[in-house]
N, C-alpha and C positions, 0 to 999 in steps of 0.2 A: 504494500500500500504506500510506504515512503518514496518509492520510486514513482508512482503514479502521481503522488501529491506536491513529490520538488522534482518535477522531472528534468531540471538543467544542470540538477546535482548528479545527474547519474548518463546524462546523452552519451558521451564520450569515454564512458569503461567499457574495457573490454571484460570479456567471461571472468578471468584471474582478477582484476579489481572489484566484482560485482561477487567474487564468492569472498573476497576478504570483507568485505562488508558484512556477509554473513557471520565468519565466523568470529568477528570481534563481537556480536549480538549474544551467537551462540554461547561465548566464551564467558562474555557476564555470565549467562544462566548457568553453565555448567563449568563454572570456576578453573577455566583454562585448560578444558577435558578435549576440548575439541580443536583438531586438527584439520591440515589442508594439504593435497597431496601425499596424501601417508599410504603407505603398503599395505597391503590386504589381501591376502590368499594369491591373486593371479596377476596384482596392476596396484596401480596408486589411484586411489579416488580423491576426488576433490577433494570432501568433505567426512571426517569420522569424527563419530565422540563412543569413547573407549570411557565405561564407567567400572570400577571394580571387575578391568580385565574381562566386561562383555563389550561387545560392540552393541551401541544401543541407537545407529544413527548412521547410516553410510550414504553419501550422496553423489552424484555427478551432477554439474551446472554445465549446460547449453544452450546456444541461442538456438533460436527454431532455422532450420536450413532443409524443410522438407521431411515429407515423411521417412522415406529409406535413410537417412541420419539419426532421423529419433530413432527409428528402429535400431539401427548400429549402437545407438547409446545404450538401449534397453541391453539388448545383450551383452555391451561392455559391462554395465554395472553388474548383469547375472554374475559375467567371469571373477568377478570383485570381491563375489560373496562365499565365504566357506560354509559348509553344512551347518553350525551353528548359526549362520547370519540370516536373520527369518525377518528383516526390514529394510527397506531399500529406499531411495527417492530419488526423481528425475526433477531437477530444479529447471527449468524452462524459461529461458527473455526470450522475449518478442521483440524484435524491431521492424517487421511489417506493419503494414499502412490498416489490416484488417485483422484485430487480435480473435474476435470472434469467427474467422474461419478457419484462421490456425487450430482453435481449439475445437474445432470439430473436426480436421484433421488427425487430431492427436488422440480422439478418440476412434475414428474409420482406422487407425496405423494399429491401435492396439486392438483393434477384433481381430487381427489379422497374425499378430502375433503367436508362435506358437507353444508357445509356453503358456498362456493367458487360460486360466482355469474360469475365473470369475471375474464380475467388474463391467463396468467401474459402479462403487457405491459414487455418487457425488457428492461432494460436502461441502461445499459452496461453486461459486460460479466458476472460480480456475483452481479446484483442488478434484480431482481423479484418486481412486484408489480400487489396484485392481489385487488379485488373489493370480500366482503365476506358482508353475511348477519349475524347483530347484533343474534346471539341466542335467546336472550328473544325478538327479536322485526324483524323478519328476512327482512322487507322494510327499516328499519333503514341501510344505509350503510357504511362499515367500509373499509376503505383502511389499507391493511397488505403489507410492503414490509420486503422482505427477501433479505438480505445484509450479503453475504455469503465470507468469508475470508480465504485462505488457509494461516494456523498457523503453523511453523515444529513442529514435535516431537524432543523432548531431543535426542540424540544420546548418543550412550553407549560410555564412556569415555576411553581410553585405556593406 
């Protein structure tokens, strides 16, 4: 919502400045638990918060670049996850001109998905939460919510 409400504070970050912003928020709450590009089973995710040695929060942040990318992302973050890791989230900017068709894209990408067991509950207007089967274990299950933000584009200065 801060980016929607100072959007001249945020036109001109890229992905890596826009997930530090998170995690300095995160970091209040969870008293400097949570990290940014840290290792996890197969890759380094953006975002962890590691509480008494679980992982209680694992994220990747992307701009929207199309369906077949979000898709690429979804199963990046799957490879991220070791069988204990049963939460996942896809942090989502928008810098298209129509944030409301992105987001019905991103819903048409995950029916298509093949891991996608259930889903999406919606819990507000840009929060998705679907039910996905573990890849190496597909009874193992993984809650993915996509938390999807319209970010502006810079404007050309004159």
């Amino acid at each position: 919502m801060v980016m929607e409400r100072s959007p001249s504070a945020f036109e001109e970050m890229s992905e890596e400045d826009l997930r530090q912003q998170y995690l300095v928020q995160l970091n209040g709450r969870f008293e400097g638990q949570a990290t940014g590009e840290t290792f996890n089973h197969a890759g380094k995710t953006d975002i962890l918060i590691r509480v008494q040695d679980r992982n209680i929060f694992i994220a990747e942040c992307k701009f929207w670049r199309g369906e077949k990318l979000f898709l690429a992302a979804v199963d990046q973050i799957l490879s991220y996850l070791s069988w204990r890791d049963t939460k996942a989230a896809i942090v989502l900017f928008n810098r298209q001109k129509t944030f409301s068709a992105v987001l019905d894209k991103v819903r048409q990408a995950m029916e298509a998905h093949p891991q996608k067991k259930r889903g999406p509950s919606v819990e507000g207007e840009t929060r998705f939460r679907y039910v996905l089967g573990n890849p190496r274990d597909p009874s193992r299950e993984i809650i993915l919510t996509v938390l999807a933000f319209d970010v502006p584009a810079a404007e050309a200065k004159s």
